[in-house]
N, C-alpha and C positions, 0 to 999 in steps of 0.2 A: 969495275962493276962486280959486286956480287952476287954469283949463281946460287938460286935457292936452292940448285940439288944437291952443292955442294959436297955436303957432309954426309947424301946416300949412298947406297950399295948402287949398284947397275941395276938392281932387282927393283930397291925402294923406288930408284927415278922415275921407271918404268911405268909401276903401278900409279905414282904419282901422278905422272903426264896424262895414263889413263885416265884417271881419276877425272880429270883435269877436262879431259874431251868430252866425260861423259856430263858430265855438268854446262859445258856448252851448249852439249845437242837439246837439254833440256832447259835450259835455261829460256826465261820468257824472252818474246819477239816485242811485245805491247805490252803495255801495264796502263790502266787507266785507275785513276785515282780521284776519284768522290766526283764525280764529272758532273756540272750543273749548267744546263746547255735553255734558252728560252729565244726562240725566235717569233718573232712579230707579224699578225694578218693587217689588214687593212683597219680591222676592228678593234682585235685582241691580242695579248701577249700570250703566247701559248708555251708553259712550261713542257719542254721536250724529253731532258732528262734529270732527274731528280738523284745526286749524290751516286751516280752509277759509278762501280769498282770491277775493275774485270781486266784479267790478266790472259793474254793469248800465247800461247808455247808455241814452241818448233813444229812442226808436222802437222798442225792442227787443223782439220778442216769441220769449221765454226758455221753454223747457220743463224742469223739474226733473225727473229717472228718476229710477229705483233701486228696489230692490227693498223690502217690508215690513222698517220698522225700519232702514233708512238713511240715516234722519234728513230727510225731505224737509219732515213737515209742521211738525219744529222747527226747519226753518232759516226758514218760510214766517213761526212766530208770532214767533221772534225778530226779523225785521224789522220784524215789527209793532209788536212791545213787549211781547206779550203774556207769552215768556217770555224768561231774562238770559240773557247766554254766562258760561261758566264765566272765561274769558279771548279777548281780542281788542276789536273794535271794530265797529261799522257806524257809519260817517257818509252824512249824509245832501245832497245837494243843495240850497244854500240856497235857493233857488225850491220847495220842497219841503217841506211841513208834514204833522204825522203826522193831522193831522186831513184830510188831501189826498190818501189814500192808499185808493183802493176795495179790499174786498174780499169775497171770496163762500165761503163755508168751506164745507164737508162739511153737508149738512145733517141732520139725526135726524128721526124719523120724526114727531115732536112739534113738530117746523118745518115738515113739509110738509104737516099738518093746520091749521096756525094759522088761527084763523076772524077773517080778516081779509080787505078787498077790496085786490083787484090795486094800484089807486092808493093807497091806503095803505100797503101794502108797498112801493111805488116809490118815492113822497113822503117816506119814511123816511131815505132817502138823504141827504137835505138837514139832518137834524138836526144833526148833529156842524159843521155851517157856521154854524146859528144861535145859536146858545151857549144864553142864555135867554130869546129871541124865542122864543115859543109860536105863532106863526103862519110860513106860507111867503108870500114878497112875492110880485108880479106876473110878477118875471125868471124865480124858482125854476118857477111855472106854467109859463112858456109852455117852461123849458127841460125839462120832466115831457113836453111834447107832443111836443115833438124828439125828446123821448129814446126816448118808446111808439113814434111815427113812425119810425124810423131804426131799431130792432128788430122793425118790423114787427108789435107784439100791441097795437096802437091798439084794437083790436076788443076786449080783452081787459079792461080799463080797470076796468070796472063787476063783472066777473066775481069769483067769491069764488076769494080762493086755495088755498083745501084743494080746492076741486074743480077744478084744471085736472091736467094730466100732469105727468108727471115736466121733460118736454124744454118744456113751456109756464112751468113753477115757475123752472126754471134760468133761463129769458129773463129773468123777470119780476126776479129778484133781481140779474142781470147788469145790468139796468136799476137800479134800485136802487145798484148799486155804480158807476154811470155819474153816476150825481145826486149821489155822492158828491166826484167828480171827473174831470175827462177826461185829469187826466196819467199815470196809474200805476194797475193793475188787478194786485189778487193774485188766484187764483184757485185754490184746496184741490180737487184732482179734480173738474173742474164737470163734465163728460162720465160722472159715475156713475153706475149704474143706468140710463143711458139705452140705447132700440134704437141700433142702428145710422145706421138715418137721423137721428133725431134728434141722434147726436152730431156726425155730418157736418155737420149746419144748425149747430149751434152754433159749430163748429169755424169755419165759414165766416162766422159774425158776428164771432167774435176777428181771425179777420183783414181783415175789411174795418175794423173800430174799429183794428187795429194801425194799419191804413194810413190812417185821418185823423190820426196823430201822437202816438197812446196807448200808453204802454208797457204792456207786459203779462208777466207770471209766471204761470206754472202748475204745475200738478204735476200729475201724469199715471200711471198705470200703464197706459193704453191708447198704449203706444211706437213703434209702426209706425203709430200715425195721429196723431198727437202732433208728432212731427220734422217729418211734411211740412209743419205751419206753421209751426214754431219756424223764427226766424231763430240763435238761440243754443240749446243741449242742455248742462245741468247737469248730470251723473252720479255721483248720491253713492253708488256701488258700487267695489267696490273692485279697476282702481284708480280713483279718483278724475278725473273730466276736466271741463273746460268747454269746449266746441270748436262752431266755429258748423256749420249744419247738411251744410255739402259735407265739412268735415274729419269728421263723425261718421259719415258715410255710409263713407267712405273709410275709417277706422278700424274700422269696424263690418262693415263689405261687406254694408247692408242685411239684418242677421240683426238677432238678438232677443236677442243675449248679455247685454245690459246692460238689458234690462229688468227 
């Protein structure tokens, strides 16, 4: 087999192989390609997304707007797989498998009773890595402690999860979608029903996890507290924009049009 660096210096390789990382780290995670998505009411065929194009990079933490019925949370399951596009594409990031892919959806009121303990719900996480291993090894363990430690509800561990709160439930499952993966976080309005403080706390875990090098999506109807951590703002209202968060500021002059 022929080495490419063959014919460099130790200097040229060098810079090469850098070269080489730096284009990884930025290289996109997602790429969605004319996406043309129509799901069905009882009555009408509702076009959802109309030819959407949108490319998601490494570190990015992306906030999707728009208003009910704009299609947010089927562009969210279309990336997932959960459901088809009528026409277009998403490809994926070869470092990037759909089993690597956290995420934390809308949850019913039948989820937030589930009579189950906290570490069981977190540990859950790790399933979709193990195929049909019926057990978690040593590494999955100690990475369950990192992961209660670093969200802070280590305390929480033993506790049953129908009885914590609303803003204690969303950690617990955010954790949960962390054991699933550290590189890509989808996230179906995880700020629901919560007070106000609580959403702030949560808001401020997504971005400290942004900033260990996790990408993240959300979706949002809470849109003045939403942008100030998005690095990126999706808006499937019409018209249509993706613009990082100083272009929407500036396009928007800090009002509420597009939410």
């Amino acid at each position: 087999m022929t080495d490419k660096y063959e014919n460099d210096t130790l200097e040229d390789r060098k810079n090469d192989m850098a070269e080489e990382a730096d284009l990884a780290e930025t290289a996109p995670l997602i790429v969605c390609d004319s996406l043309v998505k129509i799901y069905k009411t009882k009555e009408v065929e509702v076009l959802a997304l109309q030819g959407l194009d949108l490319t998601v990079n490494r570190g990015e933490l992306m906030a999707i707007i728009g208003k009910s019925g704009s299609g947010k949370s089927t562009l969210m399951k279309t990336i997932l797989g959960l459901e088809s596009a009528l026409n277009g594409e998403i490809v994926f990031s070869d470092d990037i498998k759909k089993n690597e892919i956290g995420y934390l959806p809308q949850q019913t009121q039948l989820q937030r009773d589930f009579p189950a303990s906290v570490s069981e719900v977190v540990m859950s996480g790790f399933l979709n890595r193990n195929g049909l291993r019926p057990f978690y090894t040593k590494k999955q363990k100690a990475e369950f402690k990192k992961v209660m430690k670093n969200l802070n509800i280590e305390e929480l561990e033993k506790r049953c999860y129908r009885e914590l709160s609303g803003g204690q439930q969303q950690k617990v499952l955010l954790a949960r979608a962390l054991c699933a993966t550290d590189k890509i976080l989808l996230l179906d309005e995880p700020v629901a029903a919560l007070d106000p403080k609580a959403s702030e706390d949560f808001y401020n875990l997504l971005a400290q996890i942004n900033s260990n090098g996790t990408t993240v999506i959300m979706i949002s109807h809470d849109v003045n507290e939403a942008v100030k951590y998005a690095t990126k703002i999706l808006s499937l209202n019409s018209p249509c924009f993706f613009k990082s968060q100083k272009e929407y500021f500036e396009f928007n002059r800090g009002g509420e049009q597009n939410a």
